[in-house]
Backbone as a printed PyTorch tensor [residue, N CA C, xyz], in Angstrom:
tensor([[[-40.3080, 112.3540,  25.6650],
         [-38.9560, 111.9760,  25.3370],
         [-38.5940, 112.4280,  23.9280]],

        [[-39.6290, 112.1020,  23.2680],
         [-38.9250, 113.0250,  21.5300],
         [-39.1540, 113.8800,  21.5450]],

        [[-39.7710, 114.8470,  22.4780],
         [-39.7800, 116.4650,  22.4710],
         [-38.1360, 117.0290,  22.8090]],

        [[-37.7750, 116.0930,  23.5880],
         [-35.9530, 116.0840,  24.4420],
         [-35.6120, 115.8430,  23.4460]],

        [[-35.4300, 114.8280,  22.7550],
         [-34.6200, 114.3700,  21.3530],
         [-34.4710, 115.8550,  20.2180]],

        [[-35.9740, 116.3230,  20.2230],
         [-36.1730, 116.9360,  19.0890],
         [-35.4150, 118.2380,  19.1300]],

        [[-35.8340, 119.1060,  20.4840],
         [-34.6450, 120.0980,  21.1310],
         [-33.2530, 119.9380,  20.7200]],

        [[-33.0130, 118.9810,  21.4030],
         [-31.4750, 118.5420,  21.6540],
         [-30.6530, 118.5040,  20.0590]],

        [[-31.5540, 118.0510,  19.0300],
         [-31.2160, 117.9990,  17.7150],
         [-30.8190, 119.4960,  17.1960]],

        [[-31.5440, 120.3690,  17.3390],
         [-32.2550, 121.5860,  16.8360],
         [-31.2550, 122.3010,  17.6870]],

        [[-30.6930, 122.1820,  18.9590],
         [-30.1170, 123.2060,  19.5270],
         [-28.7290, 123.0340,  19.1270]],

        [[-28.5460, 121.2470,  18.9690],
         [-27.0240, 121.3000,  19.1760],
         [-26.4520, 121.0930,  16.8150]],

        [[-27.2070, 121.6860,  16.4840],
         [-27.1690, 121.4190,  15.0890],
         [-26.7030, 119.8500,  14.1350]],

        [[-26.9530, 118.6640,  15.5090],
         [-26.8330, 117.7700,  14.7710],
         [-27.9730, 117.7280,  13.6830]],

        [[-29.0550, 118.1930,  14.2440],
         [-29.9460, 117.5720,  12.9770],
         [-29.8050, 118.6060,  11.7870]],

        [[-29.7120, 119.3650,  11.5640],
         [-29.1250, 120.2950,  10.4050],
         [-28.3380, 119.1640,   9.5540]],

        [[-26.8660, 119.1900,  10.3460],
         [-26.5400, 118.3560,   9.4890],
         [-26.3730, 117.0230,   9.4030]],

        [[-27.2110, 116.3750,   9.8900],
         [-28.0430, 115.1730,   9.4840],
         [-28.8310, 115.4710,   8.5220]],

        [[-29.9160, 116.2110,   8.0290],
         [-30.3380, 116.8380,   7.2500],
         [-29.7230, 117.2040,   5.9660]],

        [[-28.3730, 117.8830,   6.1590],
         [-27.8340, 118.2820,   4.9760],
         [-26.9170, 116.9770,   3.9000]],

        [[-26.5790, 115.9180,   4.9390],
         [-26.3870, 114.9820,   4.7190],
         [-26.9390, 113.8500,   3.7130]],

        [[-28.4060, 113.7730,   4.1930],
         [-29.4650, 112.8050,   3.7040],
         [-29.8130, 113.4170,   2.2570]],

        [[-29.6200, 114.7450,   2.1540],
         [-30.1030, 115.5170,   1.1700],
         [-28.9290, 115.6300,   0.1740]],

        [[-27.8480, 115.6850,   0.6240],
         [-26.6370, 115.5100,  -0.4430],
         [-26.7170, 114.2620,  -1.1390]],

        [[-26.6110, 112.8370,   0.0400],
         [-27.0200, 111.6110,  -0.4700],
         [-27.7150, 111.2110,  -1.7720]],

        [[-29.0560, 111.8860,  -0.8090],
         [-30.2340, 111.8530,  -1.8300],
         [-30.0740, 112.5160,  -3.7390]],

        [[-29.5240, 113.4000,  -3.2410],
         [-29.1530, 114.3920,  -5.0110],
         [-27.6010, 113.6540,  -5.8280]],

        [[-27.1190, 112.7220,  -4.9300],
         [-25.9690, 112.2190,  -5.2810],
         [-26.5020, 111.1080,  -5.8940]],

        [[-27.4420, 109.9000,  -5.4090],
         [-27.8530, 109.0680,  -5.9430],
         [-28.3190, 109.4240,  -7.4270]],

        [[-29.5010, 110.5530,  -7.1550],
         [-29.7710, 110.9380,  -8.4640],
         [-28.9830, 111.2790,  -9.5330]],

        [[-28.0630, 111.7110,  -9.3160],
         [-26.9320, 111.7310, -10.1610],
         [-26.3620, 110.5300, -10.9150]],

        [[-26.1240, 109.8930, -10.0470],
         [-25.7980, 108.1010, -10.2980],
         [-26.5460, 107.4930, -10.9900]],

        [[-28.4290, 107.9770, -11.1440],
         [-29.3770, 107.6740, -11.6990],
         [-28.7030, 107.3940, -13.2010]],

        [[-27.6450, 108.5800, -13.6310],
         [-28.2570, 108.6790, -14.6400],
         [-26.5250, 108.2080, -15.6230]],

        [[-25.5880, 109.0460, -14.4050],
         [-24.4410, 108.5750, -14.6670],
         [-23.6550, 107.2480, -14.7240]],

        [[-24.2620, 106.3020, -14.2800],
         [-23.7210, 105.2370, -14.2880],
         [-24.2420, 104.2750, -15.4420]],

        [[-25.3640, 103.9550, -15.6810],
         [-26.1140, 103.6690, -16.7130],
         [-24.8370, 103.9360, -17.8080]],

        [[-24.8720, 105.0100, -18.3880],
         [-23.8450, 105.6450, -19.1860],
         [-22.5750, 105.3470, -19.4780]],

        [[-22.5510, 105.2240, -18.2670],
         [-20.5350, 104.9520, -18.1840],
         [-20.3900, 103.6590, -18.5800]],

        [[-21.6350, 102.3510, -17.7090],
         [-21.4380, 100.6710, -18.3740],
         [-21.7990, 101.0620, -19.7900]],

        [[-22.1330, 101.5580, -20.2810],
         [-22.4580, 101.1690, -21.5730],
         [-21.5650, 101.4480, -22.4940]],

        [[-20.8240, 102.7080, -22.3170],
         [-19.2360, 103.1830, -22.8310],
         [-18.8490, 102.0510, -22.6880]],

        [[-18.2540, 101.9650, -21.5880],
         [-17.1980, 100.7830, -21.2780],
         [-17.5670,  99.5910, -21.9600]],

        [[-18.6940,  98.8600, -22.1090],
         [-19.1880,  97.7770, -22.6270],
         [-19.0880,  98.2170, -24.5870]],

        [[-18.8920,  99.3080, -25.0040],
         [-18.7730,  99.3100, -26.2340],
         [-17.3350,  99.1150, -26.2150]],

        [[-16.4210,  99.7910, -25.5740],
         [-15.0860, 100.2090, -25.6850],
         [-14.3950,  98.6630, -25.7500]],

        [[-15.2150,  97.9260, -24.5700],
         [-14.6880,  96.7130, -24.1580],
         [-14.7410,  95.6060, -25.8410]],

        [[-16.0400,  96.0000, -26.3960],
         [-16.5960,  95.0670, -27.4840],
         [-15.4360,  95.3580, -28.4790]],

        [[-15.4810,  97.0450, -28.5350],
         [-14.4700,  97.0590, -29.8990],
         [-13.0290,  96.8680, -29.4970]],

        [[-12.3810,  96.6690, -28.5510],
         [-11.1780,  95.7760, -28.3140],
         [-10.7670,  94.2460, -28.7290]],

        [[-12.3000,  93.4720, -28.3190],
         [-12.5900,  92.1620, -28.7470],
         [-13.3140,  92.0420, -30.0580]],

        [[-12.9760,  93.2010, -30.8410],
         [-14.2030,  92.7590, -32.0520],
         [-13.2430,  91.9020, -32.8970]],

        [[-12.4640,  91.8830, -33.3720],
         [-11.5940,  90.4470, -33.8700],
         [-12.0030,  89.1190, -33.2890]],

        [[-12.2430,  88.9530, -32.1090],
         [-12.7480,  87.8210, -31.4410],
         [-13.9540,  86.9820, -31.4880]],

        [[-14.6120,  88.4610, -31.4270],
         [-16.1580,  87.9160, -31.6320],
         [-16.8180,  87.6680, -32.6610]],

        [[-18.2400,  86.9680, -32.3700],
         [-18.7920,  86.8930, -33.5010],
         [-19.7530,  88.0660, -33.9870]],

        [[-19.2950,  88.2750, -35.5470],
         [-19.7890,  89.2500, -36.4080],
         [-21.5460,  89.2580, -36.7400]],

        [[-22.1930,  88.4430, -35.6630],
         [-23.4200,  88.5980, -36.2100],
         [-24.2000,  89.1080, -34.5100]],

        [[-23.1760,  89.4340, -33.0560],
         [-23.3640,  89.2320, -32.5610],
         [-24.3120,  90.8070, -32.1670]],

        [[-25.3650,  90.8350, -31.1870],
         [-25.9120,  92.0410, -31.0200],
         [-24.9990,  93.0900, -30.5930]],

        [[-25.3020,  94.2780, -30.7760],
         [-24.9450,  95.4760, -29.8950],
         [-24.9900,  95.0470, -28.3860]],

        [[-24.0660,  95.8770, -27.7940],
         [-24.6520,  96.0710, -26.2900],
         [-25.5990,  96.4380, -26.0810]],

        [[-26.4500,  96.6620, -25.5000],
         [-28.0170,  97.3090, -25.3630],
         [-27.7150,  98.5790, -23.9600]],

        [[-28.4480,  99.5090, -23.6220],
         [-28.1260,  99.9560, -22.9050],
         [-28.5120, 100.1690, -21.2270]],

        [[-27.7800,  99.9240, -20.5130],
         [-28.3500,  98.9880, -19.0370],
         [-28.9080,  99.6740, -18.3980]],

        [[-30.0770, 100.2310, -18.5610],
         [-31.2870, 101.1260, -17.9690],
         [-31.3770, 100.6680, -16.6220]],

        [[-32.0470,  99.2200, -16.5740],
         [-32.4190,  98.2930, -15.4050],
         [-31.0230,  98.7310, -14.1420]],

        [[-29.9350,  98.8640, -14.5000],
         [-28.9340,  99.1680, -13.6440],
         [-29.1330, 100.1970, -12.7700]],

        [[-30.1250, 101.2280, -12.9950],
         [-30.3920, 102.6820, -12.0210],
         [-31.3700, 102.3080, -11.5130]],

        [[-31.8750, 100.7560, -11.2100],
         [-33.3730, 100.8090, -10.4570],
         [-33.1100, 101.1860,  -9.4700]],

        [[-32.2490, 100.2380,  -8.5320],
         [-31.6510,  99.8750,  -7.4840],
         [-31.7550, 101.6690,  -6.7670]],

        [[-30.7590, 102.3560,  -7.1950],
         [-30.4750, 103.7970,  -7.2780],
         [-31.4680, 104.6880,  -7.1110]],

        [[-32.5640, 104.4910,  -8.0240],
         [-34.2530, 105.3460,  -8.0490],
         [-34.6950, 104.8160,  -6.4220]],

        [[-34.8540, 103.7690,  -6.0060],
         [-35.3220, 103.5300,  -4.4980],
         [-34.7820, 104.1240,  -3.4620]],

        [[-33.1230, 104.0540,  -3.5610],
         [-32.6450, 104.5900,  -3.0230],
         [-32.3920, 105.8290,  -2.3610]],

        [[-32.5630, 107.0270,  -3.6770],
         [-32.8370, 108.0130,  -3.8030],
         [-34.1980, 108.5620,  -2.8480]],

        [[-35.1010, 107.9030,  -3.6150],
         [-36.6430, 108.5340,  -2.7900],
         [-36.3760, 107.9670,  -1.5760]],

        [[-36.2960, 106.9620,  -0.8740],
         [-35.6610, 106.5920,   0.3700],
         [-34.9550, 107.3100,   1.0790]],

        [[-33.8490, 108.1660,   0.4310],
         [-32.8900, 109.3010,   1.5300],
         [-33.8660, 110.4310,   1.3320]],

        [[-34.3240, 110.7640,  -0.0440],
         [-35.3720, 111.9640,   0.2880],
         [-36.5250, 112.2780,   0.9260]],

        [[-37.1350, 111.1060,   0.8960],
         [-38.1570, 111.0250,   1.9840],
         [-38.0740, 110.8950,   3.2690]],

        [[-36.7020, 110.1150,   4.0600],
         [-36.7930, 110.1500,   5.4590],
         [-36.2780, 111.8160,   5.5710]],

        [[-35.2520, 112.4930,   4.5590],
         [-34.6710, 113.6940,   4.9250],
         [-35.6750, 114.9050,   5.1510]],

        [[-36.6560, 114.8120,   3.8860],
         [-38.4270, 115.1230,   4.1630],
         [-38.9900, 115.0910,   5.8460]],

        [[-38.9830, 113.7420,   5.9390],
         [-39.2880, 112.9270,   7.4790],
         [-38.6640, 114.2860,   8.5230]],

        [[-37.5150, 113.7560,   8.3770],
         [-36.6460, 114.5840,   9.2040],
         [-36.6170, 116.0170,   9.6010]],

        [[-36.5690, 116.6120,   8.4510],
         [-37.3270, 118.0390,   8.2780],
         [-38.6380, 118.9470,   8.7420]],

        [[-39.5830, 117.9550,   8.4390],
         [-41.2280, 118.4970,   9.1740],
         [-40.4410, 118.1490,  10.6230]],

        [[-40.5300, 117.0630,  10.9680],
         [-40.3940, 116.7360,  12.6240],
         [-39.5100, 118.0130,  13.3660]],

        [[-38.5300, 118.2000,  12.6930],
         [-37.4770, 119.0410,  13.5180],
         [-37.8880, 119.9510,  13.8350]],

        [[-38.6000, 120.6740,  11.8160],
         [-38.0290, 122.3710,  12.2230],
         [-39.6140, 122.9880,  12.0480]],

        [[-40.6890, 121.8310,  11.8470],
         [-41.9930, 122.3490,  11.2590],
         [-42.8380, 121.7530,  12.5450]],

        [[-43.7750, 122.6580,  13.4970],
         [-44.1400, 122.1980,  14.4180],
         [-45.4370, 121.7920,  14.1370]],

        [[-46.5040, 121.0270,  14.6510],
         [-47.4590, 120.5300,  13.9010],
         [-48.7330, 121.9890,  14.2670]],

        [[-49.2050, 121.6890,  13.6160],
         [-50.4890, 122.8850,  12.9230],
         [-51.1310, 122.9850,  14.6330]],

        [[-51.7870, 122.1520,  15.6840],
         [-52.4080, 122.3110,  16.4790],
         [-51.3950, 122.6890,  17.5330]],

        [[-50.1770, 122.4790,  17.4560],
         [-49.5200, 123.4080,  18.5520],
         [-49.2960, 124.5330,  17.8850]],

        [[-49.1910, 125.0270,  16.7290],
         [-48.9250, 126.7810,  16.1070],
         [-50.2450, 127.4500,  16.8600]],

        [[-51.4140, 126.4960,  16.7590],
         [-52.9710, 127.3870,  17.2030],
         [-52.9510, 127.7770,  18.5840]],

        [[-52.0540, 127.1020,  19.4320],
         [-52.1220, 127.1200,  20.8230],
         [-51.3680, 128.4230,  21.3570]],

        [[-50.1930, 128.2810,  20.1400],
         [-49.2530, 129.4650,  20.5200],
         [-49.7560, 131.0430,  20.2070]],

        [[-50.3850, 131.1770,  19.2510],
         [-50.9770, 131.8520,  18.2530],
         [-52.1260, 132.6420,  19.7810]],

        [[-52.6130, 132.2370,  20.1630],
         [-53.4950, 132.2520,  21.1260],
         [-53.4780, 133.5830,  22.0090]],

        [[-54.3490, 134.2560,  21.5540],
         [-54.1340, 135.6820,  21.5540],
         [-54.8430, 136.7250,  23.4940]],

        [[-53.6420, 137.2800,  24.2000],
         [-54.1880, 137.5450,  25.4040],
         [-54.9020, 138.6470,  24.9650]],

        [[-56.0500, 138.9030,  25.9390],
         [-56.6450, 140.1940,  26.0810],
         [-56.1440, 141.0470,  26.1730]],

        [[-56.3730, 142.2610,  25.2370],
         [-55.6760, 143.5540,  25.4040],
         [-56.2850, 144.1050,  26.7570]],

        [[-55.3410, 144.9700,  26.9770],
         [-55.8330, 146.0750,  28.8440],
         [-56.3130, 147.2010,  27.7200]],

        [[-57.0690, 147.8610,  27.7830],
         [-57.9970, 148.9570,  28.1310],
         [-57.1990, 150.0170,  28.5860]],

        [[-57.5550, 151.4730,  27.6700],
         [-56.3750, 152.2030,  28.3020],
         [-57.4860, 153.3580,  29.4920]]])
């Protein structure tokens, strides 16, 4: 039955782009890794020096929210690894059926 599945993927190019999908995902998160981190922390200064009349003058800096891209890092290896997953299964056939195919007839004799 997943030999049918696996065909059916491969012929009708869903899994391609299922594939191209998981892999955009995946490089998009990473992106986010690094971009978002960044952006709260702008905003959290921008926000402070709006309220700096308000606040108190002994109060810390913002610090910068590293911990915020964990979430994101799992995520990431998560779409890249099933897209990985996805990839051997489809388009990479396993090593002991290449040997079978590989499997060389007797030449005829001229």
């Amino acid at each position: 039955m997943l030999d049918r599945l696996r065909t059916a993927l491969v012929d009708s190019f869903a899994g391609a782009i299922a594939l191209g999908l998981l892999f955009a995902e995946g490089i998009q998160r990473i992106a986010y890794i690094f971009a978002d981190p960044v952006t709260r922390w702008l905003l959290q200064r921008l926000q402070e020096q709006q309220n700096s009349r308000y606040s108190n003058l002994f109060a810390a800096p913002p610090r910068f929210p590293i911990e915020l891209a964990i979430p994101d890092v799992f995520t990431a290896l998560f779409l890249l690894a099933a897209a990985y997953a996805l990839l051997r299964w489809l388009y990479f056939p396993p090593a002991e059926k290449q040997d079978r195919d590989r499997v060389t007839e007797p030449e005829q004799g001229a």
